[in-house]
PDBQT receptor file of N, H, CA, C and O in Angstrom, charges set to zero:
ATOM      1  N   UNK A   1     100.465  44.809 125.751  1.00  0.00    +0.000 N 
ATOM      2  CA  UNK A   1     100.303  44.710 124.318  1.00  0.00    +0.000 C 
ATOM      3  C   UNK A   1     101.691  44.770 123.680  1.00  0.00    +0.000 C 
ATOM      4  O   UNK A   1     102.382  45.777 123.837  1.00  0.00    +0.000 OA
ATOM      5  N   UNK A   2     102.095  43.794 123.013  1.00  0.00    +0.000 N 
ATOM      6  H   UNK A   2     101.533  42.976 122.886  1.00  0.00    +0.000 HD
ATOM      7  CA  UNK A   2     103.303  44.004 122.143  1.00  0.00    +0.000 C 
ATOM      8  C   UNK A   2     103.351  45.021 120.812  1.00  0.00    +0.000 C 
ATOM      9  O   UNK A   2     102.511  45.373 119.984  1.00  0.00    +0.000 OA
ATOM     10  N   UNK A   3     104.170  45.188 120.942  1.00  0.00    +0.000 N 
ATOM     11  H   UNK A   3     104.853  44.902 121.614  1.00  0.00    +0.000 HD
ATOM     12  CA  UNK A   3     104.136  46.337 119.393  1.00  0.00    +0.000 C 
ATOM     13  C   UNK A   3     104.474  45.671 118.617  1.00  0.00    +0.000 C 
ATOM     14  O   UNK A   3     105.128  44.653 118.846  1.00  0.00    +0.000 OA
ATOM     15  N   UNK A   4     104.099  46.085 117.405  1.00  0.00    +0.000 N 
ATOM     16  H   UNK A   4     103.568  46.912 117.218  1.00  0.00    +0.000 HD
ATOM     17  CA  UNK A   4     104.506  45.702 116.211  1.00  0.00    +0.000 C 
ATOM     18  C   UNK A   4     104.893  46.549 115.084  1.00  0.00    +0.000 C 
ATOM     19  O   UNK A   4     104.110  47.492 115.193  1.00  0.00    +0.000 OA
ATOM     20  N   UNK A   5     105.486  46.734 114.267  1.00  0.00    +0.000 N 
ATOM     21  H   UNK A   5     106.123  45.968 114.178  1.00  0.00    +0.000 HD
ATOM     22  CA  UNK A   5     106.227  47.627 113.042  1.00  0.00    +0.000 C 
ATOM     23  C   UNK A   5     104.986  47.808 112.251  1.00  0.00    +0.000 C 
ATOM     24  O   UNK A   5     104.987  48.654 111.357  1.00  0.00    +0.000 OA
ATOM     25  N   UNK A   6     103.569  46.857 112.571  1.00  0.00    +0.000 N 
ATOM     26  H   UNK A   6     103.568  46.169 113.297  1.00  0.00    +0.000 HD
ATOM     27  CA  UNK A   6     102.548  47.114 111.089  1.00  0.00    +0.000 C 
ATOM     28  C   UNK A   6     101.478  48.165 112.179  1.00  0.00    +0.000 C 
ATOM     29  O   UNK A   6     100.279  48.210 111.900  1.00  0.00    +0.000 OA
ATOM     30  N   UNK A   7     101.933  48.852 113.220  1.00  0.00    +0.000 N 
ATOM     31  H   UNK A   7     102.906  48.814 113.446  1.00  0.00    +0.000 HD
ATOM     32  CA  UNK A   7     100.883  49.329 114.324  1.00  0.00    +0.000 C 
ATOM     33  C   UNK A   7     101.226  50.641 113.953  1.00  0.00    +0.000 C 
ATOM     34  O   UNK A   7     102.430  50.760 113.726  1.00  0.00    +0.000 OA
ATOM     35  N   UNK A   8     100.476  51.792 113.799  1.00  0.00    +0.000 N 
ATOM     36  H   UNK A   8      99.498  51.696 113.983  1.00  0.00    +0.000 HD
ATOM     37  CA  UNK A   8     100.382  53.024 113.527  1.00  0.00    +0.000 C 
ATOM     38  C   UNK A   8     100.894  53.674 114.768  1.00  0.00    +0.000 C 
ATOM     39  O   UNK A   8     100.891  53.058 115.834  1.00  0.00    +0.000 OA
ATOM     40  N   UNK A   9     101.348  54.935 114.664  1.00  0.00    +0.000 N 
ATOM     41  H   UNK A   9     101.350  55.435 113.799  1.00  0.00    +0.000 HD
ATOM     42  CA  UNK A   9     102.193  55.539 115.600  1.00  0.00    +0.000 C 
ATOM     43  C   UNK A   9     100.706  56.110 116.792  1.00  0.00    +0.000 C 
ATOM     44  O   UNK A   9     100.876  56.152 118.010  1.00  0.00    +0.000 OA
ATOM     45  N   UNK A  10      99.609  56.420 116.250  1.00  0.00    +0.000 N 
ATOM     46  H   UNK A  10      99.471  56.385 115.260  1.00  0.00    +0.000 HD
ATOM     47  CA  UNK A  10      98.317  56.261 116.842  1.00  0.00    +0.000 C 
ATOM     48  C   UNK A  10      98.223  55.351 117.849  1.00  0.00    +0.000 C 
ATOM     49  O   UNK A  10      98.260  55.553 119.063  1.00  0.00    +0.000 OA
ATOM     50  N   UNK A  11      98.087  54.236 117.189  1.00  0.00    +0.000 N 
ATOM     51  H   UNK A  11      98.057  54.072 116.203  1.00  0.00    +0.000 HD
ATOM     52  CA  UNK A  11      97.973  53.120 118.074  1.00  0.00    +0.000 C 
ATOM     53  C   UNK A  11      99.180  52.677 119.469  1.00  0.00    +0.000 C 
ATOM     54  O   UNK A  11      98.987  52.131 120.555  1.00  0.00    +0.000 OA
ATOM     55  N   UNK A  12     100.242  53.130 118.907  1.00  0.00    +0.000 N 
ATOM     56  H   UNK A  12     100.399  53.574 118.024  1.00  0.00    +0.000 HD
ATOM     57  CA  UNK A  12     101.364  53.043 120.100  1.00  0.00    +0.000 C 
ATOM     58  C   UNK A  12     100.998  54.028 121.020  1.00  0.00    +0.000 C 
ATOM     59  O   UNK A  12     100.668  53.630 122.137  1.00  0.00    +0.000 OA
ATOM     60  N   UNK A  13     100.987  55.096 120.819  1.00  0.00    +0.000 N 
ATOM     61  H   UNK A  13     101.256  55.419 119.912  1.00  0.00    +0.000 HD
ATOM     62  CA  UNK A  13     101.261  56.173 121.574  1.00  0.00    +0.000 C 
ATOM     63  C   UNK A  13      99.914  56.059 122.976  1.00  0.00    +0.000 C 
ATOM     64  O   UNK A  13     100.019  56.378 124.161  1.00  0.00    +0.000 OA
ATOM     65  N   UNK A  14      98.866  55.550 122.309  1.00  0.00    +0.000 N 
ATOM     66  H   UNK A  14      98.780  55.292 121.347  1.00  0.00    +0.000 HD
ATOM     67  CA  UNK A  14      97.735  55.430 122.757  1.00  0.00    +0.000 C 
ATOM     68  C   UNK A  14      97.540  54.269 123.672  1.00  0.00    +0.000 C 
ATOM     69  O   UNK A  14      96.693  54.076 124.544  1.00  0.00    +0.000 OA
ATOM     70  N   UNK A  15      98.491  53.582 123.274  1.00  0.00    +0.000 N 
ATOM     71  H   UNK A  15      99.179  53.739 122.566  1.00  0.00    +0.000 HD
ATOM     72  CA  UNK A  15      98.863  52.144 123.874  1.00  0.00    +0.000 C 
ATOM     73  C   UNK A  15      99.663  52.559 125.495  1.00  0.00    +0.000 C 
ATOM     74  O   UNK A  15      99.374  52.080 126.592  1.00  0.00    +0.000 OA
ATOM     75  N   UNK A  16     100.575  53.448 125.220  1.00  0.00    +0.000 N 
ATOM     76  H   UNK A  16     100.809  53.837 124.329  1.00  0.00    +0.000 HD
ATOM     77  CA  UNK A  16     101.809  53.899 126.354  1.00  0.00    +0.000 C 
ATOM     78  C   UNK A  16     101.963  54.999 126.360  1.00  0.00    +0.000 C 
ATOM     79  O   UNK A  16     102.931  55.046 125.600  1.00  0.00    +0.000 OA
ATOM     80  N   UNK A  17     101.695  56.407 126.735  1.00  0.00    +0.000 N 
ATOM     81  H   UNK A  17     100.909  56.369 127.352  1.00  0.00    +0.000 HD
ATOM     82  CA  UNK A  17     101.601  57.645 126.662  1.00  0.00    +0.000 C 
ATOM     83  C   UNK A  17     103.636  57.829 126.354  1.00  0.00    +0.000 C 
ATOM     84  O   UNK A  17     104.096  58.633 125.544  1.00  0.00    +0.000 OA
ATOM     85  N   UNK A  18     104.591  56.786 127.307  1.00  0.00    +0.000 N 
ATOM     86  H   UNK A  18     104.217  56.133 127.965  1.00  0.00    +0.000 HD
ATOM     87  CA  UNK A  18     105.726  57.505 127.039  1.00  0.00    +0.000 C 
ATOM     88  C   UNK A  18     106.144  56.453 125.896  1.00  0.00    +0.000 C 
ATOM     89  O   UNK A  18     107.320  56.098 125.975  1.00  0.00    +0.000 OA
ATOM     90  N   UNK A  19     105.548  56.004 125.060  1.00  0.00    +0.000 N 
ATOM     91  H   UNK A  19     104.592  56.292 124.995  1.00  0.00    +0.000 HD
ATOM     92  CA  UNK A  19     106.034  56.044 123.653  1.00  0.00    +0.000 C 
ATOM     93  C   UNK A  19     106.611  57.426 122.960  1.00  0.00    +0.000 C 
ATOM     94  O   UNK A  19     107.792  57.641 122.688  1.00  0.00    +0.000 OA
ATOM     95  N   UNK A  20     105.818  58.052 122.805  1.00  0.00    +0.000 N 
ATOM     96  H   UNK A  20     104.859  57.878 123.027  1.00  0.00    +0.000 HD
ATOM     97  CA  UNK A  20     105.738  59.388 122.424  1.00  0.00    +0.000 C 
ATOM     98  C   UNK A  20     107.286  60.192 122.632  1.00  0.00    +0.000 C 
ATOM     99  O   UNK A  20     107.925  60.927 121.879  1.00  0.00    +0.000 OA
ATOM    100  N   UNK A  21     107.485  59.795 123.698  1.00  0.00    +0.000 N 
ATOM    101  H   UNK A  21     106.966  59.198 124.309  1.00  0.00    +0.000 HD
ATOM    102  CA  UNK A  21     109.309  60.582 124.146  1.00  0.00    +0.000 C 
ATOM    103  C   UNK A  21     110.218  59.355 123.453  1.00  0.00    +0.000 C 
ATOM    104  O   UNK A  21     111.303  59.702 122.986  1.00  0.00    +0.000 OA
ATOM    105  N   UNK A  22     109.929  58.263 123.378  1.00  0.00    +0.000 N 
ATOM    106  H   UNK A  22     109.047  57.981 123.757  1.00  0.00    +0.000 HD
ATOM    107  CA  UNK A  22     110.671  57.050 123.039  1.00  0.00    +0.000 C 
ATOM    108  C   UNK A  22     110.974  57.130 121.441  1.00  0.00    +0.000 C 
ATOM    109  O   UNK A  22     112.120  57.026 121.004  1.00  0.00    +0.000 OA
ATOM    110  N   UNK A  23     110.081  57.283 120.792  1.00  0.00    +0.000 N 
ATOM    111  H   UNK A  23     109.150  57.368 121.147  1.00  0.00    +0.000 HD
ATOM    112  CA  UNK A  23     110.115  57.581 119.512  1.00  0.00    +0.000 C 
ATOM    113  C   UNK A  23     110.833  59.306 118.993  1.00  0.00    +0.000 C 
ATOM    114  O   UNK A  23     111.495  59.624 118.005  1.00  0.00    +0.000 OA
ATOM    115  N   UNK A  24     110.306  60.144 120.217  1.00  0.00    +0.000 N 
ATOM    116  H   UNK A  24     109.769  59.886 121.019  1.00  0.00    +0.000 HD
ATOM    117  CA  UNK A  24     111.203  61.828 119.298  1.00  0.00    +0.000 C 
ATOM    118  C   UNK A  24     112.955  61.463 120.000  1.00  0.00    +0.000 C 
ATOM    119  O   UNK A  24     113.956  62.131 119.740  1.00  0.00    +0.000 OA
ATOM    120  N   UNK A  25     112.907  60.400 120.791  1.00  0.00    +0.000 N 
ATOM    121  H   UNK A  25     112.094  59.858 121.002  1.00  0.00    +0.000 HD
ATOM    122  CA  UNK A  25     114.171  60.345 120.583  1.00  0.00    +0.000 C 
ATOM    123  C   UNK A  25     115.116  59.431 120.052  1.00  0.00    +0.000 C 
ATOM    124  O   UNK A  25     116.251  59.022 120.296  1.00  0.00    +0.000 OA
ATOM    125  N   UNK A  26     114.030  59.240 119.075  1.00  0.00    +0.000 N 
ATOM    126  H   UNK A  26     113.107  59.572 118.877  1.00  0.00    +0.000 HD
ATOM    127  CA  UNK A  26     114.998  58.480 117.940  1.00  0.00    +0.000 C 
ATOM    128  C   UNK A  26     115.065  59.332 116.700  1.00  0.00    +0.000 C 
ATOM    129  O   UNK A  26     115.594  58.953 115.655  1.00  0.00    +0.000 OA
ATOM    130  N   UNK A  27     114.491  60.518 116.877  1.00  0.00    +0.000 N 
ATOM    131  H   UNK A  27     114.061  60.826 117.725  1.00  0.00    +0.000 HD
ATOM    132  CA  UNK A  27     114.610  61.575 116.072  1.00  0.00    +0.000 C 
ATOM    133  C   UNK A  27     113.196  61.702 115.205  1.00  0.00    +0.000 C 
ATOM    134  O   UNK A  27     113.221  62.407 114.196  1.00  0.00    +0.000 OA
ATOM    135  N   UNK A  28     112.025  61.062 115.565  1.00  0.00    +0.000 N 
ATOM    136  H   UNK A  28     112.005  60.489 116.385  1.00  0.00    +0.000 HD
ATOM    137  CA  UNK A  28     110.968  61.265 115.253  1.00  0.00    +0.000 C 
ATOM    138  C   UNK A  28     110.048  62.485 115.375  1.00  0.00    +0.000 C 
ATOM    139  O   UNK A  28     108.842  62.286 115.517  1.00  0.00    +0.000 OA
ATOM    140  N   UNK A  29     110.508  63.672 115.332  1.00  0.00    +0.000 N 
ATOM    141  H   UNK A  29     111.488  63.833 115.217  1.00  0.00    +0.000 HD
ATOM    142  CA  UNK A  29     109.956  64.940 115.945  1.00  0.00    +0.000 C 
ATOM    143  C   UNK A  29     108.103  65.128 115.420  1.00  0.00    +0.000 C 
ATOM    144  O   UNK A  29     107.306  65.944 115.884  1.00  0.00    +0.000 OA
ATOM    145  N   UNK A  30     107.895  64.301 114.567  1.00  0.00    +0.000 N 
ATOM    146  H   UNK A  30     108.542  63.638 114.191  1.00  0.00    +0.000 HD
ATOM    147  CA  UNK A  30     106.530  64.285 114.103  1.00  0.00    +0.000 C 
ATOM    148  C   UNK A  30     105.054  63.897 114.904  1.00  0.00    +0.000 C 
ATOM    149  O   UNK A  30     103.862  64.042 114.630  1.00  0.00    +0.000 OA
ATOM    150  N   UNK A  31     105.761  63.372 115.946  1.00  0.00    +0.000 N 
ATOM    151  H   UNK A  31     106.728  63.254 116.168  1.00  0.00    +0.000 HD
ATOM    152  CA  UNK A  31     105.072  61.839 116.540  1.00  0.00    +0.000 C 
ATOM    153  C   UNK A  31     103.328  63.044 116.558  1.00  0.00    +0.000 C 
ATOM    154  O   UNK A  31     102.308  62.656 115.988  1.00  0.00    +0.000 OA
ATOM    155  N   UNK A  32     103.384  64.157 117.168  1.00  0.00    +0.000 N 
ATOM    156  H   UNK A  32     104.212  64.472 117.631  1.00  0.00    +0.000 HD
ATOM    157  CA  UNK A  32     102.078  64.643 117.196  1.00  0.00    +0.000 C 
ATOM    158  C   UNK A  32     101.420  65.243 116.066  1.00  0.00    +0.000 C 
ATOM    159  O   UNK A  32     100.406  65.896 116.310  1.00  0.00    +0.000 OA
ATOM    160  N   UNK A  33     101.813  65.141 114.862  1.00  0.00    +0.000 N 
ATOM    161  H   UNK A  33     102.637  64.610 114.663  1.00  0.00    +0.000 HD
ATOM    162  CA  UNK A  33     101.127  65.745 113.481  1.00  0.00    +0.000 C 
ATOM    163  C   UNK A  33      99.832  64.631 113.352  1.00  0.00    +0.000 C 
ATOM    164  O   UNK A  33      99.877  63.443 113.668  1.00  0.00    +0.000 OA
ATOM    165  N   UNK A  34      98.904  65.227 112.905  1.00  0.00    +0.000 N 
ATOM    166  H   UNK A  34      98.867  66.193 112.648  1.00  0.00    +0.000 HD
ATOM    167  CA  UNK A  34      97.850  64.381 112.639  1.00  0.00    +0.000 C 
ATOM    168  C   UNK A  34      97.850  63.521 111.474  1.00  0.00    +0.000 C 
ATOM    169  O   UNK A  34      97.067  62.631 111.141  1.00  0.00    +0.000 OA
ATOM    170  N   UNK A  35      99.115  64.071 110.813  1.00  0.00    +0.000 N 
ATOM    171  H   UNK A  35      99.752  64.794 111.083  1.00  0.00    +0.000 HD
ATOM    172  CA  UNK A  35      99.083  62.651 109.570  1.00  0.00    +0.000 C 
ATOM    173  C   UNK A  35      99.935  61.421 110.139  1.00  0.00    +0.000 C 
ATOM    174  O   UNK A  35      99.547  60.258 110.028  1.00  0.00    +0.000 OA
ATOM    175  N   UNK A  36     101.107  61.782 110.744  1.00  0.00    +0.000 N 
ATOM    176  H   UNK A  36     101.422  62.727 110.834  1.00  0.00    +0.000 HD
ATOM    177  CA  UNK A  36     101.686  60.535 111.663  1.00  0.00    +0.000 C 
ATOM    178  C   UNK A  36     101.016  60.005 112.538  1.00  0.00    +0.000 C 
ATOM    179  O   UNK A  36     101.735  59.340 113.285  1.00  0.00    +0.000 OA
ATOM    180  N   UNK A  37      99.639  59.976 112.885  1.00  0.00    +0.000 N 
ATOM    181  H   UNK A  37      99.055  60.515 112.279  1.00  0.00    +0.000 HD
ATOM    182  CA  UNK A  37      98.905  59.031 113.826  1.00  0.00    +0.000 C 
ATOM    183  C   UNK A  37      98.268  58.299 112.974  1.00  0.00    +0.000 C 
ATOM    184  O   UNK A  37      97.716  57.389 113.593  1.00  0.00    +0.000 OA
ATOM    185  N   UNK A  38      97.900  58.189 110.963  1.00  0.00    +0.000 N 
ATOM    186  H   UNK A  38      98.348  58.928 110.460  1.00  0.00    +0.000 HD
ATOM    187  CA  UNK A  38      97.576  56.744 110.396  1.00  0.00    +0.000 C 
ATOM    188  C   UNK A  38      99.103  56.217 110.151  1.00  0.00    +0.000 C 
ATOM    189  O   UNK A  38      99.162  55.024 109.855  1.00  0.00    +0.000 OA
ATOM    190  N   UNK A  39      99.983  56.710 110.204  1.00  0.00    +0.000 N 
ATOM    191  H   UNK A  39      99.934  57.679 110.445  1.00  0.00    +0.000 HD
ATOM    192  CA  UNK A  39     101.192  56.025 109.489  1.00  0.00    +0.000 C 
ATOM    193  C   UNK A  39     102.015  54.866 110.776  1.00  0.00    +0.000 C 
ATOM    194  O   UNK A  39     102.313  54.921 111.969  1.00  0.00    +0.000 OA
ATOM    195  N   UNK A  40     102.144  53.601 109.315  1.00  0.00    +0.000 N 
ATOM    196  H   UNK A  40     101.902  53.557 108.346  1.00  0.00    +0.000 HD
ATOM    197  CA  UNK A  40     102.479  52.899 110.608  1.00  0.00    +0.000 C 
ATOM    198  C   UNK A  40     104.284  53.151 111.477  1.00  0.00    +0.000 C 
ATOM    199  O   UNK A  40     104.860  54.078 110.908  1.00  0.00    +0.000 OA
ATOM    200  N   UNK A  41     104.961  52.669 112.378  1.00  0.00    +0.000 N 
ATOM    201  H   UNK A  41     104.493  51.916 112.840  1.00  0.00    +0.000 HD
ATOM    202  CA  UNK A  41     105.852  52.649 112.605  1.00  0.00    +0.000 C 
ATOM    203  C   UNK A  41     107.085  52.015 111.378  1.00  0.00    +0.000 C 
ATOM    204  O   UNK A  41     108.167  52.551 111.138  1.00  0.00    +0.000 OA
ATOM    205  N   UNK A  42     106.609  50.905 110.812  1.00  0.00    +0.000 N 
ATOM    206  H   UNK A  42     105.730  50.469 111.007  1.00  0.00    +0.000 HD
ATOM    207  CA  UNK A  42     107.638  51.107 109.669  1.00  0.00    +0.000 C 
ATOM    208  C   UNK A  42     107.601  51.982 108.393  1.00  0.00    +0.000 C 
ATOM    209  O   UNK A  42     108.520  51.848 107.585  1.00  0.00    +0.000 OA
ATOM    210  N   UNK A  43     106.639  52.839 108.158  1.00  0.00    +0.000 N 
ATOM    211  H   UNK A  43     105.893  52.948 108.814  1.00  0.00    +0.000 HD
ATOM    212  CA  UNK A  43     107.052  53.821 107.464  1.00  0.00    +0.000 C 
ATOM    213  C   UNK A  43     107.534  54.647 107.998  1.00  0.00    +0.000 C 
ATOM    214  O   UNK A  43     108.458  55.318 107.539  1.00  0.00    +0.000 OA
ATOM    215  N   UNK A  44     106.981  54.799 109.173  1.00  0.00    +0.000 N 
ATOM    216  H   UNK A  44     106.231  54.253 109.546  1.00  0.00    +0.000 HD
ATOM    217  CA  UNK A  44     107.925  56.282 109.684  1.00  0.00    +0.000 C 
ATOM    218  C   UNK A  44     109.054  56.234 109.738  1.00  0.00    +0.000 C 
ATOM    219  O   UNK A  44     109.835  57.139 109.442  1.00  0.00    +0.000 OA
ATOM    220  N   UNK A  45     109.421  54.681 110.302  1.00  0.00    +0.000 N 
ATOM    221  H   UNK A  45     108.787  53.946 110.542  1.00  0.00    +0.000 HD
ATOM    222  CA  UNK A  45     111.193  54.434 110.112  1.00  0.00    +0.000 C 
ATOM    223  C   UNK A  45     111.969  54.404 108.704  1.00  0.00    +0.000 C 
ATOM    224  O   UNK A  45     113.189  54.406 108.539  1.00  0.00    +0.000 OA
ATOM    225  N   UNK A  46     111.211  54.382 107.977  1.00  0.00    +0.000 N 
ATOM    226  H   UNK A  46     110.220  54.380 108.112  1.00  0.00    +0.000 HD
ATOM    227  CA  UNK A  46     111.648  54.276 106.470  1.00  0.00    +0.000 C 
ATOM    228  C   UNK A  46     112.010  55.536 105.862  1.00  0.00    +0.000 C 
ATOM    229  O   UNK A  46     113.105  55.765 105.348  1.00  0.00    +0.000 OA
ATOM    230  N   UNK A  47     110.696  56.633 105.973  1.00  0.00    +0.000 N 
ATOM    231  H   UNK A  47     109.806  56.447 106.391  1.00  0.00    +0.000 HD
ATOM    232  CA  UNK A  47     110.869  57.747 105.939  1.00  0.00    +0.000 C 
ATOM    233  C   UNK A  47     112.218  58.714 106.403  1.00  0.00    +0.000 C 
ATOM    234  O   UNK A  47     112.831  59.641 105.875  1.00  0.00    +0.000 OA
ATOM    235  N   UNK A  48     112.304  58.065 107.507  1.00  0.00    +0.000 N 
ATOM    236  H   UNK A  48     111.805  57.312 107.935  1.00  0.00    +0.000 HD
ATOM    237  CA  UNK A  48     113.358  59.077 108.633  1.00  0.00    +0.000 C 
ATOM    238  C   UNK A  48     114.953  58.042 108.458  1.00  0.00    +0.000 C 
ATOM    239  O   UNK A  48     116.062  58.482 108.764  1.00  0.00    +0.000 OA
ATOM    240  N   UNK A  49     114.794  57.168 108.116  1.00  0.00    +0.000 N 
ATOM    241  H   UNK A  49     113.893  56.811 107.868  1.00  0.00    +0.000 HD
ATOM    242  CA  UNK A  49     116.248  56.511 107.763  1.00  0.00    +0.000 C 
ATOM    243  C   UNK A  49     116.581  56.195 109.386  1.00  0.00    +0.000 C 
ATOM    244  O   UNK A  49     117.524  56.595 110.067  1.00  0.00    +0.000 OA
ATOM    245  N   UNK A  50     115.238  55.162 109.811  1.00  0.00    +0.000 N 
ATOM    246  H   UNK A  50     114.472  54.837 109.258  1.00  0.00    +0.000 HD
ATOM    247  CA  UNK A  50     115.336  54.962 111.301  1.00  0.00    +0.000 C 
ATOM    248  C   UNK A  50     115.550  53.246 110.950  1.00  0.00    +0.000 C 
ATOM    249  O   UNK A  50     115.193  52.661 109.927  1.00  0.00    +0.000 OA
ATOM    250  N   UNK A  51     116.397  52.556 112.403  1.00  0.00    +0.000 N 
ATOM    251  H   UNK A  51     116.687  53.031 113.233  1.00  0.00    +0.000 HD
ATOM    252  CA  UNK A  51     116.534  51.019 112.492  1.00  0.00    +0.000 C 
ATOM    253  C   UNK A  51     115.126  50.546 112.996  1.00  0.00    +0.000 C 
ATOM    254  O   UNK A  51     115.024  50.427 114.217  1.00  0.00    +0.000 OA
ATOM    255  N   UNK A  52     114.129  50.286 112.303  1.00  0.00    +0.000 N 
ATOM    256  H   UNK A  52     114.212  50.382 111.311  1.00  0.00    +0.000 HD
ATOM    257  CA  UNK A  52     113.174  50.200 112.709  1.00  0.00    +0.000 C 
ATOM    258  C   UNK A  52     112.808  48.694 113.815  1.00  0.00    +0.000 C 
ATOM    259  O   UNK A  52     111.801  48.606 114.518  1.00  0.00    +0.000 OA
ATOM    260  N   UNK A  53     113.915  47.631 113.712  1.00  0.00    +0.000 N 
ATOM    261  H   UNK A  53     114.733  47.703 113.140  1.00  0.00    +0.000 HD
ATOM    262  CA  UNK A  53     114.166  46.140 115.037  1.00  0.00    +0.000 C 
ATOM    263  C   UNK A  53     114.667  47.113 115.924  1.00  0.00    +0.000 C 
ATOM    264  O   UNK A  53     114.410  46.776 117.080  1.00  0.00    +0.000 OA
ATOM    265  N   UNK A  54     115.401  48.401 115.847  1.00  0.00    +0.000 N 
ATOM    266  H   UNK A  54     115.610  48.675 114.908  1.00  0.00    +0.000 HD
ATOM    267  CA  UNK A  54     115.553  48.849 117.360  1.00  0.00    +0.000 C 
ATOM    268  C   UNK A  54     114.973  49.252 118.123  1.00  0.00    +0.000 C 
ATOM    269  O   UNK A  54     115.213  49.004 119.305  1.00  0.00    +0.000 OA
ATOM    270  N   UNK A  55     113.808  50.168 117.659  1.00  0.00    +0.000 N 
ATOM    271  H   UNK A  55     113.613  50.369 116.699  1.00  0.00    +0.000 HD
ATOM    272  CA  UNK A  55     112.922  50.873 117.581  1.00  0.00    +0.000 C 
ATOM    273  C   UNK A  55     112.201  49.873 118.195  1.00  0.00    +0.000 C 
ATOM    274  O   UNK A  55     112.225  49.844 119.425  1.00  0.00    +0.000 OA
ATOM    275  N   UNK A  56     111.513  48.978 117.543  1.00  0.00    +0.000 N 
ATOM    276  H   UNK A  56     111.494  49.001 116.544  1.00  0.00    +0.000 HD
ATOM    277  CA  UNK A  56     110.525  48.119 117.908  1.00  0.00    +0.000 C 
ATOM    278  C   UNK A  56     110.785  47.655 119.439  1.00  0.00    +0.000 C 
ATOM    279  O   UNK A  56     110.037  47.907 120.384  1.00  0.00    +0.000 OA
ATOM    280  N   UNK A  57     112.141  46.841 119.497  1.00  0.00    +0.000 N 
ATOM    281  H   UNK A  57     112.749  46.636 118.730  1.00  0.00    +0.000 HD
ATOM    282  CA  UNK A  57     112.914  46.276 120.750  1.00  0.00    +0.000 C 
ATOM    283  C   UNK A  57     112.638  47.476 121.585  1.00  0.00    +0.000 C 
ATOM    284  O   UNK A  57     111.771  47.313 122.444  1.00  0.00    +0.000 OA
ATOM    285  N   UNK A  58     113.139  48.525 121.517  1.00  0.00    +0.000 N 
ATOM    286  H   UNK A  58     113.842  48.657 120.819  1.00  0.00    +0.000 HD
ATOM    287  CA  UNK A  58     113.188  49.495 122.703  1.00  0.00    +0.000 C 
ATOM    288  C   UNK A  58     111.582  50.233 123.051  1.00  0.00    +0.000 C 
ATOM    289  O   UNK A  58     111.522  50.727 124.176  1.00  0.00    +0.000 OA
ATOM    290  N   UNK A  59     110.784  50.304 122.519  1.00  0.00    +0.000 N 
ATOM    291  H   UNK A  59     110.832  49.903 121.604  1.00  0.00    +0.000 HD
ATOM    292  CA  UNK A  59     109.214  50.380 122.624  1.00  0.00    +0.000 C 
ATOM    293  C   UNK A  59     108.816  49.258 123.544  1.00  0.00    +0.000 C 
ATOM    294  O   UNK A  59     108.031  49.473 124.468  1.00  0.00    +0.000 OA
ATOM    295  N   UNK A  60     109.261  48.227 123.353  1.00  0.00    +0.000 N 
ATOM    296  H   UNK A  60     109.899  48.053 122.603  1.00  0.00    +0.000 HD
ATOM    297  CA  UNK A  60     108.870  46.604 123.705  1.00  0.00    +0.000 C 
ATOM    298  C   UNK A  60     109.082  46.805 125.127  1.00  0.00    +0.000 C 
ATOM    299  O   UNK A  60     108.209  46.665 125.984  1.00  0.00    +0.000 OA
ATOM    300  N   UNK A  61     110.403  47.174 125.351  1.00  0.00    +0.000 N 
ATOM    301  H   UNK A  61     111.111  47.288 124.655  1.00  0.00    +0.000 HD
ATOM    302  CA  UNK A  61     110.832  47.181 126.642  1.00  0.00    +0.000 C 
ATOM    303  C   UNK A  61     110.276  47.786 127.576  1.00  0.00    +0.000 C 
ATOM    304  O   UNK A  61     110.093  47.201 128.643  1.00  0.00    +0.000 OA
ATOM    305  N   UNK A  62     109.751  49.521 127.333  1.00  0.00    +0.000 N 
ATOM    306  H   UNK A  62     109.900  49.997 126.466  1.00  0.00    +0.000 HD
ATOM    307  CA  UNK A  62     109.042  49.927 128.392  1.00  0.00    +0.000 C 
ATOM    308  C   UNK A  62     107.822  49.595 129.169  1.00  0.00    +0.000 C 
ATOM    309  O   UNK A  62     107.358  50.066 130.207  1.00  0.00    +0.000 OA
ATOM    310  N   UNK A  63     107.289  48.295 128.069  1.00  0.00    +0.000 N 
ATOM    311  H   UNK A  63     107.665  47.913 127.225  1.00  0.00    +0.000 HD
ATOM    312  CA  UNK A  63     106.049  47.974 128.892  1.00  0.00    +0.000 C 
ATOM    313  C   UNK A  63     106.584  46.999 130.304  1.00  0.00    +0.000 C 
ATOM    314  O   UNK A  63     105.761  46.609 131.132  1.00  0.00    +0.000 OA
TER     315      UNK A  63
């Protein structure tokens, strides 16, 4: 499954269990709060003042 920036951090994580480490180390320490599993990946990057094409690219890759 490709990711996408409009896919909720829910949906990734659920997608690839090591999303989850991929994302807190981009400084996402939220990834398990129950409100960050509707929010998609580009808000969270927005929120956090994250490159959200890197983000995406490097998610992409571990599959």
């Amino acid at each position: 499954m490709k990711i996408t920036k409009e896919m909720t951090i829910g949906e990734v994580i659920r997608s690839n269990p090591k999303a989850a480490q991929i994302l807190m180390g981009f400084g996402m320490g939220c990834v398990g709060c129950p409100s960050a599993q509707m929010e998609t990946l580009e808000e969270a990057a927005q929120v956090h003042g994250m490159d959200i094409d890197k983000m995406i690219d490097t998610l992409n890759q571990m599959q």
